[in-house]
Residue, then its C-alpha position, 0 to 999 in steps of 0.5 A: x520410421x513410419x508414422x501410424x496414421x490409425x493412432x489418435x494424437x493426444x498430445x494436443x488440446x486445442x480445438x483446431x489441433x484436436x478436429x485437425x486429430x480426428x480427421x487424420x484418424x478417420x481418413x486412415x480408416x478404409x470406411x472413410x477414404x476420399x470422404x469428404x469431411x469439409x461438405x458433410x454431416x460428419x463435419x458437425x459431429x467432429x466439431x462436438x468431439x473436438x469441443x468435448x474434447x477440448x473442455x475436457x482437456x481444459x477441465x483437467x488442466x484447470x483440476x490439477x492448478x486448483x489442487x496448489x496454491x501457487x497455480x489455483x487461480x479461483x478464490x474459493x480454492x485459494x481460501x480452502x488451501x490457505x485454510x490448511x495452512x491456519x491463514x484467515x484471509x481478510x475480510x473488508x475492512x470499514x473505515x474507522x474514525x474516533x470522535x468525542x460524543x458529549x450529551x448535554x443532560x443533568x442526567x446522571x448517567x447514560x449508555x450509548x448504544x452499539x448502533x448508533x448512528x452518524x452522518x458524514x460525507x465525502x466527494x458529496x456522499x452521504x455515509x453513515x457511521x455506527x458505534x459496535x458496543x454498549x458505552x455508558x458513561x455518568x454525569x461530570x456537572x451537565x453533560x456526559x462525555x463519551x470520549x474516544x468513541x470508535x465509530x465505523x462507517x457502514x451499517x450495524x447488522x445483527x444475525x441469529x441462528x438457533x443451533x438444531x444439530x439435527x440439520x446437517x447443512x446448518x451454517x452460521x454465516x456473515x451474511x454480506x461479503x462486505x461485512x467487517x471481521x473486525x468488528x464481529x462480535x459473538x455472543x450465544x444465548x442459552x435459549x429463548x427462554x434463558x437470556x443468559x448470553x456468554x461472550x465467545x472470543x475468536x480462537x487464533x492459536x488451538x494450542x491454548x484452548x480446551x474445553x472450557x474455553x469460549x471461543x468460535x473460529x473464523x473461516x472464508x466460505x463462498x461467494x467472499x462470505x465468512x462463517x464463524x463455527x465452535x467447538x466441539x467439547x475437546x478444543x472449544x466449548x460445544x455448542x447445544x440445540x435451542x442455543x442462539x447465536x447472536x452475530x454483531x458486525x459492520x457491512x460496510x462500504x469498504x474504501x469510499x468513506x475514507x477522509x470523512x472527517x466531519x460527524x453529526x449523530x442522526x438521532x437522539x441519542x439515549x433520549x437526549x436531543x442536545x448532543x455535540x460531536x467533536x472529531x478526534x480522528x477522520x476515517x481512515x483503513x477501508x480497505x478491500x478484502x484481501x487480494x488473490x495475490x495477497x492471500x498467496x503471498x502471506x498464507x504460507x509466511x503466516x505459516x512458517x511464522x508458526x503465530x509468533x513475530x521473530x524475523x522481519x517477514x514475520x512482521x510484514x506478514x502480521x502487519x498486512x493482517x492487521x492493517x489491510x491498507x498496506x501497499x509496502x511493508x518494511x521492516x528492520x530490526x535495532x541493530x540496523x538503525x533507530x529512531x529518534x523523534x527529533x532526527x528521524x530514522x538514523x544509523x545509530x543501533x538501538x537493541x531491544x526494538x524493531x521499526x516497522x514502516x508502512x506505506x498505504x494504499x491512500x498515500x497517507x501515513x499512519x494516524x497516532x490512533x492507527x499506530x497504536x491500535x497496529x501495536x497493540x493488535x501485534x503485542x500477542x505475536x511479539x517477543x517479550x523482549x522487543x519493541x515494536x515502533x511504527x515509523x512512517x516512511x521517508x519518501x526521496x524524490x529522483x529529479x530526472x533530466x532525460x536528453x535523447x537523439x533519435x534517427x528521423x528517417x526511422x519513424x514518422x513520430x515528431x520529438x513530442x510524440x516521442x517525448x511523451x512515449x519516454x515519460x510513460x516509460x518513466x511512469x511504467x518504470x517508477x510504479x513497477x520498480x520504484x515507489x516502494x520498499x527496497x526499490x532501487x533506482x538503476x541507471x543503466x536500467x533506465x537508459x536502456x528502457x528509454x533507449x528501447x522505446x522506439x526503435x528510432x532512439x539510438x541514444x540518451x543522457x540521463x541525469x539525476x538529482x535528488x530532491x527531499x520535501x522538508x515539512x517545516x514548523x513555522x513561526x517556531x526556531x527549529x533544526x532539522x535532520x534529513x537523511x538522504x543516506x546516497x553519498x554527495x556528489x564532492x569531488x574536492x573541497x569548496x566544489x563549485x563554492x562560487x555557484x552554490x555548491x550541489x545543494x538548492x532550496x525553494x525560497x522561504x522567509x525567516x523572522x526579522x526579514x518580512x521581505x527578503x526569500x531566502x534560500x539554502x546552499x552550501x560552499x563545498x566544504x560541508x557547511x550550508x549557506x543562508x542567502x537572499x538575491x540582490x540583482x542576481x547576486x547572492x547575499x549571504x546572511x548566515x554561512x553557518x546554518x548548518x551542515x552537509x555531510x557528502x560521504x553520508x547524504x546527510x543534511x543538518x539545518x541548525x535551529x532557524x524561525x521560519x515565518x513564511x514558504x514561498x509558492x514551490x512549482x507555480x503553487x502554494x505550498x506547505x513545504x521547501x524542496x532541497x535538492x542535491x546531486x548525489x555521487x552515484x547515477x544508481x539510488x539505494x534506498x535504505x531502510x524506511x526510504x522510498x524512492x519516487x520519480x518527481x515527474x512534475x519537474x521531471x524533463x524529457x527532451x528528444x532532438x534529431x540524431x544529425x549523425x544518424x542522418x548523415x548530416x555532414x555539418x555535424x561535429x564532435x558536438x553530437x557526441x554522447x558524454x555523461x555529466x553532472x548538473x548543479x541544481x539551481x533553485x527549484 
């Protein structure tokens, strides 16, 4: 079939395609045969068609993706379709620390006023610190305590609006884009002649509110600002002209006070001069706003959970909502494990409760303070019949021992050069697939990645061992439990018995020996070993100090006075690393476990492929075989 050279293609949008288009149309036109399009005018008025044509196409495209949430790319529209669906994205977040103010006065009573002011510093930065409510507080004997006092890093920012309904355009806003939701207050004034202020509290669920109530609502506007509006006499009390409404709040700068652990007050506080601020609990939960990704994650969950907390993404839903410094949720319910203070997170159901663990943004987990504050801004969501638990995560590191062959006539690289490639395949590997909540460690996955970092690596052996820093309480006759939840590598009973077994520890010292490092192992048949070396050899104190259970990863050190821990990786260290060698190449976290590659211990090693080269003198030697390696004292 003939193609009709005077119809405009229009199935193309890129600039060259669309001129390429027009000069096609042109040239089949009889006014424009044999005209040079290269050499005249008529190129410049084609190149404006062509980019009109272009942008238009462009705008188009760009129109029909801001119209959905899963396509919108903008954060205005992102906000504005999350809207509809009841979801308020969250706003910056300053971090808060907890501190006992004590005034040294005879005075009978005092109040701490919201804004008042207090210094810290992290990194060799200045931050200042502000309380947001009124706090008073009477004398006990020479001085008045002001205990627990939530103070926020930023500065403490108060914004009025007198409400004219005749102005249109008239918007309450939160005037920074760092300013802290959290931490708003709304009071209305009746008028400037009235004093009278009522309290306005944030509306998040419309079906409880109705006429009388004084509430505001809360929504993400331009520019990352947040505007607060009222009701209007049917849901929510209307608001009246000359009305003024006071907006307090923190703009804060958001992450960077983190850590700040150390509070002087700036001034004079209530008048008194003589004033000692002691810290309960360092800054912490700064966080950014919300993230594209986030808002798109968690605004329709929010949706389908209808405001109330029953399936676990329910909790993960809320639980980002109101600690906005979670990197990693998990959630699971009693039936699937519980916790117990002394033995950590186990297999054993407990009903009526739900474990939630967080992983953050700082790699620290949650302080007392920011656990009970989670529960409490969840209580409202919860079924009345469970019981939320905040558990911090268990972090299992995966010591790897990574062998490859690669084939020198395929590549100038040296084995160096080749070993530092595979280790940031590892890096890639550990942060895109590990490192988090039900990230699996598969070991032909990793093979393969490695195999596949330069095309001149033509195999590799991969082993893995796994390691679990123990935290203990020195000076103090403790037992601990360590789930590892992967079963034991244990082929038979008293496996490698003579050699230590599949279990190896850091070196420790316990009460009544100041002078011999002990360590951990066990003798294969489910019992852990105490020993100190003598010329190389092992001299076993206790061959009872505890249990290890192969088929379920479980590590049981009876009650044992530690004193004193010898320096772990060249350095000094607060913890004892055990490491196992597990029964499985793939590692399945379980409930609150995370998965971690420990790169510092971590080897790569590359040598020449002989076969590969066609080295006559190799044997059976080069020959690719799996096995497993029995830790030594790491």
């Amino acid at each position: 079939m003939a193609t009709n050279d005077k119809r405009l293609e229009v199935t193309e949008f890129d600039f060259d395609e669309v001129k390429d288009n027009l000069k096609i149309f042109l040239k089949a036109q009889t006014e424009f045969t044999d005209y040079d399009f290269e050499g005249s005018g008529m190129n410049i008025l084609l190149d404006v068609l062509a980019y009109n044509t272009h942008y238009l196409g462009f705008n188009a495209n760009m129109l029909a993706n801001e119209m959905f949430l899963d396509s919108s790319s903008l954060r205005s529209s992102i906000v504005s379709h999350s809207k509809t669906l009841g979801y308020v994205p969250t706003s910056a977040r300053a971090p808060k620390a907890t501190v006992d103010v004590t005034l040294n006065t005879t005075t009978s009573s005092l109040t701490m006023s919201a804004g008042t002011v207090f210094n810290s510093s992290v990194d060799g930065i200045d931050y200042q610190f502000s309380t947001i409510a009124d706090v008073t507080k009477t004398n006990t004997g020479n001085s008045i305590s002001f205990t627990n006092t939530d103070i926020y890093e930023g500065t403490f920012v108060t914004t009025r609006y007198t409400v004219d309904s005749s102005d249109i355009d008239q918007r309450f806003l939160l005037t920074d884009n760092r300013a802290d939701t959290s931490t708003l207050l709304v009071k209305v004034q009746t008028s400037a002649s009235d004093s009278t202020t009522t309290t306005y509290t944030e509306a998040t669920d419309i079906t409880q509110v109705t006429a009388s109530n004084d509430v505001y609502f809360l929504q993400e506007v331009e520019a990352g600002l947040f505007e607060v509006y009222f009701g209007d006499g049917i849901i929510g009390t209307a608001l009246s002209d000359d009305n003024i409404i006071i907006l307090t709040y923190v703009v804060s700068n958001k992450s960077k006070a983190n850590g700040a652990s150390i509070f002087t007050n700036v001034t004079t506080i209530s008048g008194v001069s003589d004033v000692s601020v002691a810290t309960v609990a360092s800054a912490s939960a700064g966080a950014e706003p919300e993230s594209l990704q986030s808002i798109k994650y968690n605004a329709p969950l929010s949706y389908a959970s209808q405001g109330r907390c029953v399936t676990g993404e329910d909790y993960k839903v809320y639980t980002k909502r109101y600690f906005p410094n979670t990197q990693s949720v998990q959630v699971f319910g009693g039936e699937a494990g519980s916790y117990d203070t002394s033995l950590g997170v186990v297999s054993t159901p407990e009903y009526g409760k739900v474990f939630i663990s967080i992983k953050t943004t700082t790699g620290n987990n949650l302080t007392d303070t920011e656990k009970s504050t989670l529960i409490t801004d969840l209580a409202p969501f919860t079924v009345a019949s469970i019981t939320p638990v905040i558990v911090d995560p268990q972090i299992t590191k995966l010591i790897l021992g990574v062998t490859f062959k690669f084939n020198s006539s395929m590549t100038t690289e040296t084995a160096t050069s080749l070993e530092s490639k595979v280790s940031t395949t590892l890096t890639n590997y550990n942060t895109n697939s590990l490192a988090q909540f039900e990230g699996a460690f598969r070991h032909s996955r990793v093979t393969n990645l490695v195999d596949d970092t330069h095309t001149s690596i033509t195999s590799n052996i991969t082993n893995i061992t796994l390691s679990h820093d123990l935290s203990p309480t020195l000076n103090s006759s403790t037992s601990y439990n360590i789930q590892l939840n992967n079963k034991f590598y244990n082929p038979h009973d008293e496996h490698n018995a003579d050699g230590g077994g599949i279990l190896a520890s850091t070196g420790f010292k316990v009460s009544g020996d100041a002078t011999n490092v002990q360590y951990f192992d066990d003798d294969g048949s489910g019992n852990i070993r105490r020993y100190y070396i003598v010329a190389g050899v092992r001299q076993y104190q206790d061959n009872t100090a505890g249990t290890i259970t192969y088929s379920s990863g479980e590590i049981v050190i009876n009650n044992i006075n530690i004193t004193s821990i010898e320096n772990v990786d060249e350095a000094a260290s607060s913890i004892i690393r055990l490491t196992v060698t597990p029964d499985s190449l793939d590692i399945i976290p379980v409930r609150n476990q995370i998965l971690e590659i420990d790169f510092v211990n971590t080897t790569v090693t590359g040598s020449v492929d002989t076969i590969a080269i066609g080295d006559s003198t190799a044997g059976s030697s080069e020959t690719t075989t799996s096995s497993y390696v029995t830790p030594s004292s790491y």
